[in-house]
C-alpha positions as a Python dict, from the first residue, in 0.01 Angstrom:
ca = {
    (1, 'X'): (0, 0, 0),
    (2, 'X'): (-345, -40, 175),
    (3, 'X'): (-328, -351, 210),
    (4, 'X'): (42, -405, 343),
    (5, 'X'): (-127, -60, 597),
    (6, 'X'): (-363, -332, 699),
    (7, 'X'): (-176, -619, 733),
    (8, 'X'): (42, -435, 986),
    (9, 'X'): (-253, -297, 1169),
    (10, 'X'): (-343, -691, 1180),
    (11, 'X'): (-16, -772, 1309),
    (12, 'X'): (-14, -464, 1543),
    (13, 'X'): (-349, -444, 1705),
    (14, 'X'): (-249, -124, 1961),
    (15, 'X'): (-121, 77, 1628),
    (16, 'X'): (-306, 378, 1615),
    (17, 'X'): (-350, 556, 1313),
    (18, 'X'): (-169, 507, 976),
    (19, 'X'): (200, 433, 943),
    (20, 'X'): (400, 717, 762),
    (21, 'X'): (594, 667, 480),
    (22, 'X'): (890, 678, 613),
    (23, 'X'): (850, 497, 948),
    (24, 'X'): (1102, 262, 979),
    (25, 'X'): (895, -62, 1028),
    (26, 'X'): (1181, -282, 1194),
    (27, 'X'): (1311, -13, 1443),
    (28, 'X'): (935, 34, 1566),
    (29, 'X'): (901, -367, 1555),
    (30, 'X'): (625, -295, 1368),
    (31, 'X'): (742, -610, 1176),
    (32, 'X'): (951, -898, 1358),
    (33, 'X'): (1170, -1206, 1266),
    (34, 'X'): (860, -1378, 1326),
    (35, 'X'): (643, -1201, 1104),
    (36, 'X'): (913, -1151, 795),
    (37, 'X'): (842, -1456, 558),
    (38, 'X'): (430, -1389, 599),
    (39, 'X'): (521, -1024, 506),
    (40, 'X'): (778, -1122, 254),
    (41, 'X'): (496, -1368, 109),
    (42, 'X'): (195, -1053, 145),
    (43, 'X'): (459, -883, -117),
    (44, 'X'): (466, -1135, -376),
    (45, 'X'): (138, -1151, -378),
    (46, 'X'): (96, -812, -413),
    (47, 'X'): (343, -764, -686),
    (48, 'X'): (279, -1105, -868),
    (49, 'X'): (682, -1112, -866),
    (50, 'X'): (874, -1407, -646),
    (51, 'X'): (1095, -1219, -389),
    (52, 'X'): (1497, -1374, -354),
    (53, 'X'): (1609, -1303, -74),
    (54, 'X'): (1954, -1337, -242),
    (55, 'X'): (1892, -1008, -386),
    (56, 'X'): (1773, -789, -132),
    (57, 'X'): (1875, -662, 174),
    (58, 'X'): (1656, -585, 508),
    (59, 'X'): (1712, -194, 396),
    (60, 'X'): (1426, -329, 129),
    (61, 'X'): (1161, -393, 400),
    (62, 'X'): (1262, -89, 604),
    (63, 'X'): (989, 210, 518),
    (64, 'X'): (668, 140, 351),
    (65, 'X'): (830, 404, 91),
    (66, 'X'): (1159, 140, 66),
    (67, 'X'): (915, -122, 2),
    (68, 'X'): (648, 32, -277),
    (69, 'X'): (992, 167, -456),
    (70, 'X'): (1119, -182, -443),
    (71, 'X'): (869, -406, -511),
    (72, 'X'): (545, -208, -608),
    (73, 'X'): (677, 61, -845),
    (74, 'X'): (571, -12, -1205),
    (75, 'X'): (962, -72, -1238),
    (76, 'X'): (1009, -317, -975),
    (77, 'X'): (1050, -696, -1081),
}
C-alpha cells in the first residue's frame, strides 16, 4: 500500500498527508480517467496478477481499502 500512497502523492503533488483508508479516491479526483490505466498497470505490478477489466467494476479502485481487499489480499487473484 506504500507504494500505491506514493504514487498518488506523485500524481497529487498539493496532497498533504496520507490518504485514509477509506477515502474515496475518485470522488476526491485523487485518481482521474487520465491516470486509470497507469494506476490499473501500478496494481499488476504490485500483485504480479493481470487485471480484466471485464471483471471488475470502478467500486474496485474506489478506497485504498477496496483496492488492497481486491487485488493485494493474499486471496486476491
Amino acid at each position: 500500500m506504500e507504494r500505491i500512497a506514493e504514487w498518488l502523492h506523485e500524481k497529487n503533488p498539493g496532497l498533504d498527508g496520507p490518504i485514509a483508508h477509506d477515502e474515496d479516491l475518485i470522488e476526491a479526483r485523487l485518481i482521474d480517467s487520465m491516470d486509470f490505466l497507469e494506476f490499473i498497470d501500478l496494481l499488476e505490478e504490485l500483485s504480479g496478477n493481470t487485471i480484466d477489466l471485464q471483471e471488475v467494476t470502478i467500486d474496485d479502485f474506489r478506497t485504498l481499502g477496496r483496492v488492497q481487499e481486491r487485488f493485494l489480499s493474499a486471496a486476491a487473484g
